[in-house]
N, C-alpha and C positions, 0 to 999 in steps of 0.2 A: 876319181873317175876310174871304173871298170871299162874295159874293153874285152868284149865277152860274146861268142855266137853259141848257143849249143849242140852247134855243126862239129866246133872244135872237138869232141867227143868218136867223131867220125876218126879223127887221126888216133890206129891202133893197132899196133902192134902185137899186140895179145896180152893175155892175163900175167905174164912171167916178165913179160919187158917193163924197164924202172916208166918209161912214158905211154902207159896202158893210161884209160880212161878214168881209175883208182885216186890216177893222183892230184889230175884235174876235180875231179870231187873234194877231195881232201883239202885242196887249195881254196875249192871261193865255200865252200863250208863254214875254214878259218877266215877268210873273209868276211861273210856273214856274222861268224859270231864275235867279231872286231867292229864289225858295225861299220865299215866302209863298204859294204856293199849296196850302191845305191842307184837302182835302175840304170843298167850298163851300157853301154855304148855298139851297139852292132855293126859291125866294121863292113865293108864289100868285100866281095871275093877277089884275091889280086887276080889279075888279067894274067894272056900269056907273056904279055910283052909287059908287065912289070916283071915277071920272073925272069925273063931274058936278059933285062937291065942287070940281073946278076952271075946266070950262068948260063953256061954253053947252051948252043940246041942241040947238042948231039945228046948229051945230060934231060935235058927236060923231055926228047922223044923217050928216051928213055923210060922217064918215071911215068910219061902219058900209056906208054905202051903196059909195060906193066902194069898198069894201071886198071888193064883191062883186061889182061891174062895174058899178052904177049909180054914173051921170055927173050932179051935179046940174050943171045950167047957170051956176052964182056960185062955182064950187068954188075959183077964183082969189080970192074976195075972202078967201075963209078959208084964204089961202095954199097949198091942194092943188091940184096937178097940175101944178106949175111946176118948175121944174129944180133947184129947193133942194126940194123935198118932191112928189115924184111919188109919184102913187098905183102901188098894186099888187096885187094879189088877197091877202087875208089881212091884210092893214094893220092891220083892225082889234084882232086878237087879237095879232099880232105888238109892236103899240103895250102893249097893255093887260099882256102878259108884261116889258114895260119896265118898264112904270109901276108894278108888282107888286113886282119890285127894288126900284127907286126909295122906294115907301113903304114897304117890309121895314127898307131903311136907313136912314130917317128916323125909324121905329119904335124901333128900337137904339139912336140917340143919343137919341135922347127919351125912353128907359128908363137911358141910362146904362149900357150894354152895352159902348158903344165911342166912343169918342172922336174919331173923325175920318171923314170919308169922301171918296170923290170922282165924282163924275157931273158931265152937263152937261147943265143943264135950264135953259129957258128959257120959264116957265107963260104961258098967255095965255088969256084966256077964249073970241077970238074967232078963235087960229090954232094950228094944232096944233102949236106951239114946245112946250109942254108937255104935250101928249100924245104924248111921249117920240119926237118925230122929232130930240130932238138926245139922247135918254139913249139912248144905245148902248153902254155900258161901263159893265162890272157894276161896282158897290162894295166898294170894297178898304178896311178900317177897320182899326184898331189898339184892342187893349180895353188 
C-alpha cells in the first residue's frame, strides 16, 4: 500500500533544497517501476489539533502565520526561515497534508493493517522537524 496525495508536492522548499518536489518524483517513479504502486491511499489533511497533540501553539502560530507572509520576529528560534526550513506561502497546509500521511500510516500499523512503513520524521515540540518539514515521502507498507 502507497499512501500518496499529490498535494504532497505542495511541500517546497525550492529547487536547491534535498526535500524540493524532485525527489518525491524520483521516489514513486521508483515505485512504479517496482511495480508496488498500486492505486494509493489518499490520506485527510491532519487537523489543528492533531498537530497540537505534538507541538507547542506558539510553534504552530507560527508556521500558520508565515504561512501567509507574516514574519514573527523569533521565527529562528523555532528553526523557520533558515536554509534547512524556509518558509513559503502555504507551509502550513502543505505541512498538515504530510502530517495527514504520516498519521494515516501510523493509524494502519496501529490497526494491524500492515506491517511496515517508511517516512522520516523527526517530532519536536518547539521546531517544525515534526510538523513534517522532513516527512516528504509518502508511505510504502507491506500488509
Amino acid at each position: 500500500m502507497v499512501i500518496y496525495r499529490e498535494e504532497y508536492r505542495l511541500y517546497n522548499f525550492g529547487p536547491d533544497h534535498p526535500f524540493s518536489p524532485v525527489r518525491l518524483e524520483m521516489l514513486t517513479s521508483l515505485l512504479q517501476a517496482l511495480g508496488v504502486w498500486r492505486a494509493p491511499l489518499s490520506p485527510p489533511e491532519a487537523s489543528r489539533e492533531e498537530v497540537l497533540s505534538v507541538h507547542s501553539e506558539r510553534l504552530v502560530k507560527r508556521v500558520e502565520a508565515a504561512s501567509r507572509g507574516e514574519l514573527y520576529p523569533d521565527l529562528e528560534h523555532y528553526g523557520l526561515g533558515t536554509g534547512d526550513t524556509p518558509v513559503f506561502p502555504g507551509m502550513d497546509r502543505a505541512a498538515r497534508i504530510l502530517v495527514g500521511g504520516t498519521l494515516e500510516g501510523a493509524r494502519r500499523i496501529m490497526a494491524g493493517s500492515c506491517s511496515w512503513a517508511g517516512v522520516s520524521t523527526t517530532p519536536s515540540t518547539t521546531a517544525p522537524r515534526g510538523f513534517a518539514s522532513t516527512t516528504t515521502s509518502p508511505w510504502l507498507s507491506a500488509t
